[in-house]
C-alpha positions as CSV (number, residue, x, y, z in Angstrom):
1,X,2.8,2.4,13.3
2,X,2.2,4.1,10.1
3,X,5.7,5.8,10.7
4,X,7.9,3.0,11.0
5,X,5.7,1.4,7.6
6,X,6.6,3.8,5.5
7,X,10.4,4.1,6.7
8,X,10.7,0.8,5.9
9,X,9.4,1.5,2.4
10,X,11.8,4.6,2.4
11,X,14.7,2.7,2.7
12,X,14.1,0.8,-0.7
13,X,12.5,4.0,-2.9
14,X,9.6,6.1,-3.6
15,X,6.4,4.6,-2.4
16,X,2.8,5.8,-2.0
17,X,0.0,6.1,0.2
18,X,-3.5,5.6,0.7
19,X,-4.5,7.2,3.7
20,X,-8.2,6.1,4.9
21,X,-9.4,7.8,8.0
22,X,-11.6,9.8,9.4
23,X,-9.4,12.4,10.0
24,X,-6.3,14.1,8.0
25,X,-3.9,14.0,10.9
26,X,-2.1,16.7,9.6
27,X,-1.9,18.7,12.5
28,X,1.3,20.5,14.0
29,X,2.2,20.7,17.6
30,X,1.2,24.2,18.3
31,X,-2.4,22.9,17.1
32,X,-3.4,19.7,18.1
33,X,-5.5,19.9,21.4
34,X,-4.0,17.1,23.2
35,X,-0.5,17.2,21.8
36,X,-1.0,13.9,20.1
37,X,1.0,12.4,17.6
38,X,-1.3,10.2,16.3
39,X,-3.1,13.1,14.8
40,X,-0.3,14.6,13.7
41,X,0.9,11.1,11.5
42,X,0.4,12.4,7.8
43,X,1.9,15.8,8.7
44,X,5.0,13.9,10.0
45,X,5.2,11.2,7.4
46,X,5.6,14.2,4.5
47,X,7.9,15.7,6.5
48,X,6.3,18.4,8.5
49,X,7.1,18.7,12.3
50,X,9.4,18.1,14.8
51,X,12.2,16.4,13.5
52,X,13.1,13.9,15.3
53,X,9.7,12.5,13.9
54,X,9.6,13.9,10.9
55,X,13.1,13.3,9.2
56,X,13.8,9.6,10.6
57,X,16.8,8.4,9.7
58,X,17.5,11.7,7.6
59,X,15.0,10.2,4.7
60,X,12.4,12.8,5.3
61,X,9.6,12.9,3.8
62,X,8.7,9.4,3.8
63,X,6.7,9.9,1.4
64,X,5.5,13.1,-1.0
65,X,2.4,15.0,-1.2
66,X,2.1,14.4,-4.9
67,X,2.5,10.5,-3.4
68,X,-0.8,10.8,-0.8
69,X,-4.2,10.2,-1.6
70,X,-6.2,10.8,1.6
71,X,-9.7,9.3,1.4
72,X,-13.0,9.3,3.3
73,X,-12.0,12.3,5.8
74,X,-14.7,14.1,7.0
75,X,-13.0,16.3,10.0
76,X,-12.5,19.6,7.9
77,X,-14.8,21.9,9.9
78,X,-13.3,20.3,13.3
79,X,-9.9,20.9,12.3
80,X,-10.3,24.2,10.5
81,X,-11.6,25.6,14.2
82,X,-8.5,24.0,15.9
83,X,-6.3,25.8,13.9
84,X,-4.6,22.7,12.0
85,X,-2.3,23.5,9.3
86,X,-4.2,23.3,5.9
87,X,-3.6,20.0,3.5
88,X,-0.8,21.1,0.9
89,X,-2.4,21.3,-2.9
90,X,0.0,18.7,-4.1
91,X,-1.7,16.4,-2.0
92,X,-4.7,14.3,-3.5
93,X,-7.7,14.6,-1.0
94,X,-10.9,12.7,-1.3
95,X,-13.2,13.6,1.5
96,X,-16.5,12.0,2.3
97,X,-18.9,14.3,0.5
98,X,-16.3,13.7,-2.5
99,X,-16.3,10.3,-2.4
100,X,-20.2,9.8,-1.7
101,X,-20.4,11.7,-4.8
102,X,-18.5,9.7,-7.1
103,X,-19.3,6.1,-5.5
104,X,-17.0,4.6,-3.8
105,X,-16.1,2.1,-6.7
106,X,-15.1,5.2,-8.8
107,X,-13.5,6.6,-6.1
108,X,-11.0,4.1,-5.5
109,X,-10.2,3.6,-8.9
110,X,-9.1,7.1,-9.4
111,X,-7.0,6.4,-5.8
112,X,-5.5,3.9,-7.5
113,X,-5.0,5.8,-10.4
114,X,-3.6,8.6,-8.9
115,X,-1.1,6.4,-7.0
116,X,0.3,4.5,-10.1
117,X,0.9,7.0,-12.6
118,X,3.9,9.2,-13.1
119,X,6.5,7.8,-10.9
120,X,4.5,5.6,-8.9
121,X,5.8,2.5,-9.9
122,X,7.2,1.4,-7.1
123,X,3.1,0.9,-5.4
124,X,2.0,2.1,-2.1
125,X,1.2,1.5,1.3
126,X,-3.0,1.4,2.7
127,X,-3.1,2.8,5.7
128,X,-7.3,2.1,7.3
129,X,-7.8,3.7,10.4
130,X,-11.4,2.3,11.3
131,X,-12.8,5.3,12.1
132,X,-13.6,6.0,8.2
133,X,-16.5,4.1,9.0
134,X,-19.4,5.6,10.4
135,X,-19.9,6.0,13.7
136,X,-22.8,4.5,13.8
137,X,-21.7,0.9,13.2
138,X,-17.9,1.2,14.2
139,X,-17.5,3.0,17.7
140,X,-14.8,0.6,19.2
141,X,-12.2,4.0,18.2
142,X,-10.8,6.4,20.7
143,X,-11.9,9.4,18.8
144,X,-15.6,9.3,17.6
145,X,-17.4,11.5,15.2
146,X,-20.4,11.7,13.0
147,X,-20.8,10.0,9.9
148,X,-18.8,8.2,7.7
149,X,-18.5,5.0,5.2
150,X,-20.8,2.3,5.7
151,X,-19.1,-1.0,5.5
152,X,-20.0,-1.9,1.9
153,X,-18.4,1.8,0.7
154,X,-15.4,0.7,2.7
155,X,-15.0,-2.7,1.0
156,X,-15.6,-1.6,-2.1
157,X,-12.5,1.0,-2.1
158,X,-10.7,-1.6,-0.1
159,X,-11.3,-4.5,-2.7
160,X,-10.3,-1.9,-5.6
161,X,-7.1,-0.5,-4.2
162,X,-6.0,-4.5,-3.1
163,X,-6.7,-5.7,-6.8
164,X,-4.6,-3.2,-9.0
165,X,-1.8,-5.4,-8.0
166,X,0.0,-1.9,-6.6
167,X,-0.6,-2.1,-3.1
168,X,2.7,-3.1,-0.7
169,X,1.1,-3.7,2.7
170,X,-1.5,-2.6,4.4
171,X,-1.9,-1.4,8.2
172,X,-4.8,-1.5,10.8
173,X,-5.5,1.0,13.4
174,X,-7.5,2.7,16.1
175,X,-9.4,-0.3,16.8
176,X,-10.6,-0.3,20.5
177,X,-11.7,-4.2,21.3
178,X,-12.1,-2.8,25.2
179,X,-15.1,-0.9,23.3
180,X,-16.4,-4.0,21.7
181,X,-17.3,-6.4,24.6
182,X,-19.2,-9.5,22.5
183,X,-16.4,-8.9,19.6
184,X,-19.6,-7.9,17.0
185,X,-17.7,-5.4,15.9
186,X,-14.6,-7.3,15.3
187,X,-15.9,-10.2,13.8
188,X,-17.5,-7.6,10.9
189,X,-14.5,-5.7,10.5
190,X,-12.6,-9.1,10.0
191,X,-15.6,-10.2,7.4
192,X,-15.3,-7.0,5.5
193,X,-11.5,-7.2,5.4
194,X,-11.8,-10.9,4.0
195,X,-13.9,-9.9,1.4
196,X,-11.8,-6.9,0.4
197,X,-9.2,-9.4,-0.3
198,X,-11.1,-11.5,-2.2
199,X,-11.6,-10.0,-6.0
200,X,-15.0,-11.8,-6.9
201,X,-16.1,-11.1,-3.4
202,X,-17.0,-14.6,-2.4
203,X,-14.9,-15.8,0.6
């Protein structure tokens, strides 16, 4: 999904993009314990991999590493011990201990900051995998681990990087509902998006 976003931004410029997850995805084949692509997805999008994946349509990278602001990942031990190819130091990573200690407000505004200065004119893509959030109070995902943002951290850098007037789009993933019988889960996930969208926070 994230993929065929950003091609589509490809095809009309240079784009950015906020990357919240729980993981960094960034992966290569030889690496990932299951072979999966979906944790190989920021890898892919600037340009690393197989590829048929990794140049789509001969536009590779979809985006730059200067471009990327991960946010919120908290899988660095996990991934270190599976080998997974180190995140490049262009790229602009805010993991959880990072943004718990800036506040999440702060840490969304230099997100945003980061993804509007020096070329970025042309704004950039959110990409929220739910399992940023904690485990605790979002385990309808396929791929659970400790920790986390709670949902107030996670509207609060959602609500700052939709108000800048720079994000293009925005993507949802990794959501289970099989894993969330009553739809609990789903109904907050939908409250916390609606607020996010809403600048006072009142809807």
């Amino acid at each position: 999904m994230l993929l065929g976003n950003l091609l589509a931004l490809r095809r009309r410029g240079r784009h950015g993009l906020l990357f919240l997850d729980g993981h960094t995805d960034f992966y290569q084949p030889s690496a990932e314990p299951a072979g999966e692509v979906a944790s190989m997805e920021l890898a892919l999008a600037t340009g690393r991999g197989p590829r048929l994946l990794a140049d789509l349509e001969g536009r590779g990278p979809l985006v730059g590493d200067e471009d990327v602001v991960a946010l919120g990942f908290r899988d660095a031990e996990e991934s270190a011990a599976y080998g997974m190819q180190p995140l490049p130091s262009a790229l602009h990573a805010l993991e959880l201990d990072i943004v718990r200690a800036l506040g999440a407000g702060e840490a969304a505004r230099r997100a945003v900051g980061l993804l509007t200065g020096d070329g970025g004119g042309g704004g950039y893509w959110i990409h929220l995998d739910v399992d940023v959030l904690d485990d605790a109070v979002m385990p309808a995902v396929d791929y659970r681990l400790p920790d986390g943002l709670t949902w107030q951290e996670l509207e609060t850098v959602l609500r700052g990087a939709l108000s800048g007037g720079g994000a293009v789009g925005l993507d949802v993933a990794i959501f289970n509902p099989r894993l969330d019988p009553d739809g609990a889960i789903a109904q907050r996930l939908s409250d916390c998006l609606v607020r996010a969208f809403d600048r006072d926070g009142q809807a």
